[in-house]
N, C-alpha and C positions, 0 to 999 in steps of 0.2 A: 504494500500500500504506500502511496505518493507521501509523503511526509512536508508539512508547507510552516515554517513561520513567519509571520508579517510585522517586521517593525514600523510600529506606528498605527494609529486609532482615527481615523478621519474617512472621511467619504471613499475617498479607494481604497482605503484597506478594509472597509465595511463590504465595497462591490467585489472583491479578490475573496475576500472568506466567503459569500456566496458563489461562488465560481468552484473556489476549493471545496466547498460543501457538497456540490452537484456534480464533483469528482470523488467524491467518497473520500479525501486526504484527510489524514492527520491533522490538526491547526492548531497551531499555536500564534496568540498575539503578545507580540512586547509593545508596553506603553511606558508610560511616564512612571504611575503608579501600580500597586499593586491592590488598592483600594477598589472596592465592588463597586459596579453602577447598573444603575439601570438598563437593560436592553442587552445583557450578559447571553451571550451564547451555552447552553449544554455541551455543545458537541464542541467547544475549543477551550483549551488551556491560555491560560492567563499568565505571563507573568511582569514584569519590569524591566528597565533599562539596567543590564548588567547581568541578569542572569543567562542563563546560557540556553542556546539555540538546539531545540529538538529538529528542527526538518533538516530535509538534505535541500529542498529548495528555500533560498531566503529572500524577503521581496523586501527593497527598502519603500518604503508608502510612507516616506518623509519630504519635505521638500529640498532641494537641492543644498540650500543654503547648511540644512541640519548634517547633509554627508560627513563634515569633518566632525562633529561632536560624535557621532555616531561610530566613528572609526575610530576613533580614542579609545572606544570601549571593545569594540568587535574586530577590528583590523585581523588580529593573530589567527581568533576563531573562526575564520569565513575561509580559510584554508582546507580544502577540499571542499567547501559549497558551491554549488549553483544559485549565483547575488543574479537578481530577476531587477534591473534597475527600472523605474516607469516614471520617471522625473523629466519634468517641462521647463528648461534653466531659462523663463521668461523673467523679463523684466518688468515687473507688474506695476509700476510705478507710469511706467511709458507705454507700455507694451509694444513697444518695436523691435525691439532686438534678443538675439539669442546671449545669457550670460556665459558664455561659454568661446574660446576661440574657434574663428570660424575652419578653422580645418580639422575642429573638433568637435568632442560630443560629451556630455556627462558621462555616458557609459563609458567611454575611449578612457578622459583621467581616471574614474573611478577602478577600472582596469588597473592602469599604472597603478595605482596603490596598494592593490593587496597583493597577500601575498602565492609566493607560487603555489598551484594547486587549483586555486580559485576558477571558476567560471564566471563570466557575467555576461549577463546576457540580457538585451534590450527587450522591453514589449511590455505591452500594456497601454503606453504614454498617448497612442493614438486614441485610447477609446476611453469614453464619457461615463463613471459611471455610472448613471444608469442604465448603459446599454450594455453595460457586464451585468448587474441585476435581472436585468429583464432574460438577458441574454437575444435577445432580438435587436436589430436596430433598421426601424422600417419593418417592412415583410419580410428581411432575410434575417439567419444568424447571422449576432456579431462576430464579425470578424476581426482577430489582433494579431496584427502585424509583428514578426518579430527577429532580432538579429543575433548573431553570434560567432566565435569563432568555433566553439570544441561543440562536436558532434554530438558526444552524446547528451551534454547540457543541452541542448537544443531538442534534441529528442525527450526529453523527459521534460521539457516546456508545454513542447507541443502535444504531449500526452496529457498533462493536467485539463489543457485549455480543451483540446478535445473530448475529453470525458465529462466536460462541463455541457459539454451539447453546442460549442462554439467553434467556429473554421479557423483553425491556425494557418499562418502564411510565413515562410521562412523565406524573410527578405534578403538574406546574406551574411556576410560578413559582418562583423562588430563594426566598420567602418560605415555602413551603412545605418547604422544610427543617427547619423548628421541626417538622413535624409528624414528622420523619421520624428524625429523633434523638429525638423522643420514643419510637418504635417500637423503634428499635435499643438503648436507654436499658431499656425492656421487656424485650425479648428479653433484653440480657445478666443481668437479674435474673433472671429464671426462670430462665437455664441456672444460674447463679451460686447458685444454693436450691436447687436441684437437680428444678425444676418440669417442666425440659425438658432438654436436652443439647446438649451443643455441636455436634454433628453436623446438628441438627435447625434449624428456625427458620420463622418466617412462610410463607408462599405465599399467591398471589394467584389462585385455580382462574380459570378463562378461562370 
């Protein structure tokens, strides 16, 4: 059985634990606390920042800026995981630019940093979640785009996403993340003008 933990407690890592749910995975959430709240899952383990990571696949469902606090704590420990990055480095103050150098990607540095063993591997960052909840987006399944270099991290991506009842698409290479926060970069501007809606988002027709 897929084993998945999600650092971080906000809207995609709410749409990822339904995703993982409707894969039958493991879950575990790391948050701030370890303090109960309301709208607590059965089926997933709880813990906090600092304890240590049950899945083989680990999703960071933080925003870009938290990467380095986060690595403080987990850098050593993500040595042999599959890091599922789905981070949008917008400048949300402007919204015109990527934070990130352009011949780069979040996923590209966050690569560089860990250490060997690690997988990382993009996807998610395309899709809205609601249309990982729903698992539809429009009349089709949603579909998530996603990158990588090692094989079988990628295979055990696209198994999660597919057992969710969702069309995985293997875009490439890690490098090909640039292309794919530029996509997700798109997308939240149009929602954010009001071009399109949060509900909604790309699809890839078959």
């Amino acid at each position: 059985m897929t084993s998945i933990s999600i650092i971080g407690s906000g809207k995609m890592s709410a749409a990822i634990v339904e995703v993982a749910a409707r894969a039958g995975a493991r879950i575990q959430i790391i948050r701030r606390s370890t303090a109960s709240s309301s709208g607590e899952r059965p089926d997933v383990t709880y813990g906090a920042i600092g304890d240590e990571l049950t899945g083989d696949l680990v999703v960071l469902a933080v925003p870009y800026a938290a990467y380095p606090s986060i690595l403080e704590q987990y850098r050593e420990r993500l040595s042999d995981k599959v890091v599922i990055d789905i981070s949008n480095p917008i400048d949300f103050t402007t919204y015109d630019e990527l934070k990130v150098p352009a011949d780069s990607s979040t996923a590209a540095e966050l690569a560089k940093q860990l250490p060997e063993g690690a997988a990382v591997v993009k996807a998610f960052n395309v899709n809205l979640g609601d249309t990982l909840t729903a698992g539809t987006n429009g009349t089709t399944p949603t579909t998530v785009l996603f990158a990588g270099d090692y094989a079988e991290a990628k295979i055990a991506v696209a198994a999660l996403i597919e057992a969710s009842g969702l069309r995985a698409v293997d875009v490439g290479p890690l490098s090909r993340a640039r292309e794919l926060e530029a996509m997700g970069f798109l997308q939240i501007v149009l929602a954010a003008i009001g071009k399109t809606s949060y509900e909604s988002g790309f699809t890839l027709l078959p």
